[in-house]
LORODO-201166 format. One record per residue (C-alpha): residue number from 1; residue in one letter; x, y, z. Coordinates in steps of 0.001 Angstrom, whole numbers. Layout:
% LORODO-201166
  tilum  lumlum        u        v        w
    NUM       a        X        Y        Z
...
***
This chain:
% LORODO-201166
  tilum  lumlum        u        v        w
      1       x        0        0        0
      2       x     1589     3552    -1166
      3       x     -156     6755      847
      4       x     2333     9277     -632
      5       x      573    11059     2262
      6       x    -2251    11947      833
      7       x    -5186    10994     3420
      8       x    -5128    12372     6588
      9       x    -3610    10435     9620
     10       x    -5638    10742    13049
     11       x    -4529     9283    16306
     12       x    -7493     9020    18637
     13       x    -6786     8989    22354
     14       x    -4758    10231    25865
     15       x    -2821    12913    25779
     16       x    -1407    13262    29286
     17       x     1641    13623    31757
     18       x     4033    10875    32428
     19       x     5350    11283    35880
     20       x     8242     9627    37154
     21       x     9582     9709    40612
     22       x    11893    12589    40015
     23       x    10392    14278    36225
     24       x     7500    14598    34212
     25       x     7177    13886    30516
     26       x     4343    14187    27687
     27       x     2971    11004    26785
     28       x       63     8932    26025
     29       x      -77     6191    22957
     30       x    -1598     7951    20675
     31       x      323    11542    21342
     32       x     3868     9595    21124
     33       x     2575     7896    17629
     34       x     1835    11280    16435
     35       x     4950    12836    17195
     36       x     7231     9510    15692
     37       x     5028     9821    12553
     38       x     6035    13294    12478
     39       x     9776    12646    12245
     40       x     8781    10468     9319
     41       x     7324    13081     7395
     42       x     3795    13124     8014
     43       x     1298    15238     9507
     44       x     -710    13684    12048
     45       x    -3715    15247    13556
     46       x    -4583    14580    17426
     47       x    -7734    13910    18725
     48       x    -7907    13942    22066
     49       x    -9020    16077    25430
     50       x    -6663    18043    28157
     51       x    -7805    20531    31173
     52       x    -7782    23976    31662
     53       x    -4974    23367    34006
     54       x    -1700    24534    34502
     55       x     -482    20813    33374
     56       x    -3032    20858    30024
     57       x    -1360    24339    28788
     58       x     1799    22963    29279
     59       x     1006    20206    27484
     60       x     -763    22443    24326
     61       x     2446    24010    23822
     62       x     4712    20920    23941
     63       x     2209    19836    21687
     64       x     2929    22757    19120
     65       x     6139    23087    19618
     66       x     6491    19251    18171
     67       x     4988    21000    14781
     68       x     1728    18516    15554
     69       x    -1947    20757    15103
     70       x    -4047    21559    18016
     71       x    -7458    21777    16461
     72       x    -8661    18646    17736
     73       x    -7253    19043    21237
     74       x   -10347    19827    22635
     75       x   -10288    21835    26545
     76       x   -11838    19979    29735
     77       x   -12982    22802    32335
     78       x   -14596    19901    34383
     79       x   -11638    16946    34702
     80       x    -7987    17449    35077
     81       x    -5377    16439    32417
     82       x    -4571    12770    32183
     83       x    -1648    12049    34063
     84       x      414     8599    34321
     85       x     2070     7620    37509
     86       x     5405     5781    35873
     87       x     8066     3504    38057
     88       x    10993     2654    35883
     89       x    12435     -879    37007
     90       x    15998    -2229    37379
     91       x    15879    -3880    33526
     92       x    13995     -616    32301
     93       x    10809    -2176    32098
     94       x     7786      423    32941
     95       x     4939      273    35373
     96       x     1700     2494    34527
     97       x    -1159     4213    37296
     98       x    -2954     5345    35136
     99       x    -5218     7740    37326
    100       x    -9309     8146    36551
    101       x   -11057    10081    35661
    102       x    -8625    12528    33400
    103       x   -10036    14894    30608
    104       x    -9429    12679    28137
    105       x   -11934     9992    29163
    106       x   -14582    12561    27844
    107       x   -13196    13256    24126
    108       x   -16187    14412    21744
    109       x   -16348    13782    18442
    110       x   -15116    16511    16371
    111       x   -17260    17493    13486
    112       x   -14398    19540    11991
    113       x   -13218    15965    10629
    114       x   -15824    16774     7887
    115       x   -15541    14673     5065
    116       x   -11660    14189     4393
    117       x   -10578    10310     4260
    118       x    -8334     9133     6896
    119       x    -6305     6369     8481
    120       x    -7040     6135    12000
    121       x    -4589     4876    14943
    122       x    -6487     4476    17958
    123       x    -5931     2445    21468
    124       x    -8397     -267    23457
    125       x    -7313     2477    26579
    126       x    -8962     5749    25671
    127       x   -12005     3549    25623
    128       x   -12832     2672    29086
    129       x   -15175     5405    29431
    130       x   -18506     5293    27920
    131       x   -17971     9384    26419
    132       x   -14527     8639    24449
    133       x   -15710     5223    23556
    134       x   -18346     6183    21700
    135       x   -16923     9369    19658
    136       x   -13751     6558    18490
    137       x   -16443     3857    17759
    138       x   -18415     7379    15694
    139       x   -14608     7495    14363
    140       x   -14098     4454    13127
    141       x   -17590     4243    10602
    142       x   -15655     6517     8151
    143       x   -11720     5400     8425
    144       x   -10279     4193     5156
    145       x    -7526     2238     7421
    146       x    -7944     1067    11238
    147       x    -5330      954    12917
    148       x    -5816     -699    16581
    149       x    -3214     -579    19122
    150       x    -4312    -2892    21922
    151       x    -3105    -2087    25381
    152       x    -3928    -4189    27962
    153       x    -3424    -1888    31059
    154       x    -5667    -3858    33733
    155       x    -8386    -3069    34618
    156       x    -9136     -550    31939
    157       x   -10263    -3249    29021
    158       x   -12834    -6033    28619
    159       x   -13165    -9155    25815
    160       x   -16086    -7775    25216
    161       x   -14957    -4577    24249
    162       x   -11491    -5783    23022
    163       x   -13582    -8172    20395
    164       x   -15630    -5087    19272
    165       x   -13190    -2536    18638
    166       x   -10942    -6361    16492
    167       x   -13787    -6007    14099
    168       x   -13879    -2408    13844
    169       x   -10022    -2808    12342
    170       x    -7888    -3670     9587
    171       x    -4632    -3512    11138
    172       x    -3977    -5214    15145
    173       x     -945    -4071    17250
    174       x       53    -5957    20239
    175       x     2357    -7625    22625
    176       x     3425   -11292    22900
    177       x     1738   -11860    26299
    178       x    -1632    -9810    25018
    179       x    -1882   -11688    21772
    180       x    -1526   -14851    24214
    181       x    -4269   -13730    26310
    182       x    -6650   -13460    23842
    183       x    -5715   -17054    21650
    184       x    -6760   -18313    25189
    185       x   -10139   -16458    24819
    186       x   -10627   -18946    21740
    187       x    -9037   -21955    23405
    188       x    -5719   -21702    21899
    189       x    -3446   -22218    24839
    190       x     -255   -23165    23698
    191       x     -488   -22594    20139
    192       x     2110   -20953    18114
    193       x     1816   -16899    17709
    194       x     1152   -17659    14100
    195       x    -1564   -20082    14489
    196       x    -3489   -17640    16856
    197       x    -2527   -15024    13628
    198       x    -3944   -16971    11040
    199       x    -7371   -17402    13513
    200       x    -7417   -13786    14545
    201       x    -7181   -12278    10782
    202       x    -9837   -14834     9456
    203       x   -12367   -14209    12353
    204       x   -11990   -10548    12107
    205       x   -11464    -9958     8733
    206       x    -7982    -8356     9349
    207       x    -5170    -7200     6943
    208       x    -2391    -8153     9276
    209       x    -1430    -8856    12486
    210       x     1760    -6545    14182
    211       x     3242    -8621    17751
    212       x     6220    -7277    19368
    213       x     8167    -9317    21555
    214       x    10146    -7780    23712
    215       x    14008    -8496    23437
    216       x    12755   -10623    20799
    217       x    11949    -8275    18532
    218       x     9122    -8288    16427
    219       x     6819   -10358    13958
    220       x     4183    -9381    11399
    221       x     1707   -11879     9927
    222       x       94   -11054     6792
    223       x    -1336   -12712     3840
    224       x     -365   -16159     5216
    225       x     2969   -15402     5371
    226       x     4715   -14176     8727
    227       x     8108   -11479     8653
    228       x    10280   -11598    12055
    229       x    13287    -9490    13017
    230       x    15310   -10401    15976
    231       x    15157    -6486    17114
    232       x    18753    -4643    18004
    233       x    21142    -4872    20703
    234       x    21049    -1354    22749
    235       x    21581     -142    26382
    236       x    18326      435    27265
    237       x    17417     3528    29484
    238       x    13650     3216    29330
    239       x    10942     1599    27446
    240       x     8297     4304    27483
    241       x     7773     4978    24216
    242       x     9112     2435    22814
    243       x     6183      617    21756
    244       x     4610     3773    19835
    245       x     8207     3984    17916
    246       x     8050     1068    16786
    247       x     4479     1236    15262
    248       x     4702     4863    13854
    249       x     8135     3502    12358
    250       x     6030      499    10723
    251       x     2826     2408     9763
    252       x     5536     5324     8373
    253       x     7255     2578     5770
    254       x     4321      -58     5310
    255       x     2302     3473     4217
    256       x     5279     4572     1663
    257       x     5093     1010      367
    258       x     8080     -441     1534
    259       x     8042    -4410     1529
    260       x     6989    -6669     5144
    261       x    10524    -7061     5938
    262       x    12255    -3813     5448
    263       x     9114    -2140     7402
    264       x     9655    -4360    10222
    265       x    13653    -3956    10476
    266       x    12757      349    10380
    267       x    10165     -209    13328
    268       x    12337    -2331    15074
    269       x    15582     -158    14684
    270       x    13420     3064    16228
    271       x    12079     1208    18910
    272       x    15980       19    20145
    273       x    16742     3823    19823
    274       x    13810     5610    21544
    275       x    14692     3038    24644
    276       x    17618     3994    24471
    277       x    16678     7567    25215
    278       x    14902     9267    28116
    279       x    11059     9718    27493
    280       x     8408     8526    25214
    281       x     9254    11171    22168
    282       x    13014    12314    21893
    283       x    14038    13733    18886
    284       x    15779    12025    15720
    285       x    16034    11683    11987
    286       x    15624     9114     9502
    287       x    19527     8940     8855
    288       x    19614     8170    12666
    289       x    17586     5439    12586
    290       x    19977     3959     9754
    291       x    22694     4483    11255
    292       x    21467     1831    14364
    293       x    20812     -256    11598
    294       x    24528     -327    10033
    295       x    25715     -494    13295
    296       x    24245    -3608    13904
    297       x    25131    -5295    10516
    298       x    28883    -4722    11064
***
């Protein structure tokens, strides 16, 4: 598939704070996909909801001054901005309160989509309130491309939910131990990750399937046939962000029609370097990105 970046790319979700013991950083999936798809060379537009407080104006103008639009960062005067209680373990794996209610739990739909097309990118998370849940699911009726990012951040999803937003999409992002969980929910314990693929795409209807796996790296089923990459070597400093990388990274190249493989190795090779780096959204080229990969090959 070649976009040459014609339609419109909307992420759909939190924008909030993520606050570590010592610092606070922007986050929130869909906010850290926009920015990475950004440093590709696209223009992603936000949907999503912050406060009138000090902490959402803070985060408007970190917002602009990533070159992202605010028109559909819509203002809260009733809940405060989303914010993400982070603790950053010995191997750099994270741990996530995510605190409730935030302003983002009440997104609206925003009629100034009009009619353009658009590929959405949206997350199982900004859905467990009833107000965002239903502007995404008002969303997703007119998306050329779904993109679903599943995060299973306990005890903010449900199957049932989780099985309506899998038909709703054309592309699935997830984890090895999510992609696990829900094979189980169809009796598949123990079953290869691409048998559980090849069940998932033909009971949804899916394109393809995206699992990461950790220091494993990363596999994509599609069309029957599945594409791995080992990942890369790197000291890591923290995995926030990592994740969001790897799929703008994969979206960014799958989008300008590169082939399964040499998508996968790009996505990979930006998630290595964002966890490499402090935060969910540091900044870096393309050439940077190649350069991890020649590095690597040598």
């Amino acid at each position: 598939m070649e976009n040459n970046h014609r339609t419109s790319v909307i992420c759909f979700g939190e924008t909030l704070w993520d606050v570590f013991p010592d610092h606070k950083k922007p986050g929130g999936a869909p906010f850290n996909v926009a920015v990475h798809l950004k440093q590709f060379g696209f223009q992603p537009k936000v949907v999503s909801k912050i406060g009138t407080d000090p902490l959402g104006m803070d985060l408007l103008d970190f917002i602009k001054s990533k070159g992202l639009a605010v028109d559909f960062i819509q203002q809260d005067m009733d809940h405060p901005t989303g914010v993400v209680k982070v603790e950053v373990g010995e191997s750099g794996d994270a741990k996530y309160d995510i605190v409730f209610p935030s302003a983002w739990d009440f997104i609206e739909y925003p009629a100034e989509l009009g009619d353009e097309d658009y590929i959405l990118i949206f997350g199982s998370l900004a859905s467990r309130n009833s107000t965002s849940r239903e502007s995404l699911l008002k969303i997703l009726e007119r998306a050329d491309l779904a993109l679903f990012d599943v995060n299973f951040r306990a005890p903010h999803y449900t199957r049932e939910l989780v099985e309506e937003l899998l038909h709703k999409s054309d592309i699935v992002k997830l984890n090895e131990d999510e992609i696990i969980i829900i094979g189980e929910w169809y009796g598949m314990k123990n079953e290869s990750l691409q048998n559980i693929c090849k069940h998932l795409v033909s009971q949804y209807a899916l394109d393809h399937i995206i699992v990461t796996l950790g220091s494993k790296g990363a596999m994509v089923y599609r069309d029957g046939h599945v594409y791995h990459h080992n990942g890369f070597e790197v000291d890591v400093i923290d995995t926030v962000g990592s994740g969001d990388s790897f799929l703008a990274s994969y979206l960014a190249h799958y989008l300008k029609g590169k082939s399964g493989d040499e998508s996968l190795e790009m996505a990979c090779a930006t998630g290595a370097y964002v966890a490499t780096q402090n935060g969910a959204v540091p900044t870096y080229n393309l050439s940077t990105i190649q350069r991890l990969i020649s590095a690597n090959k040598k």
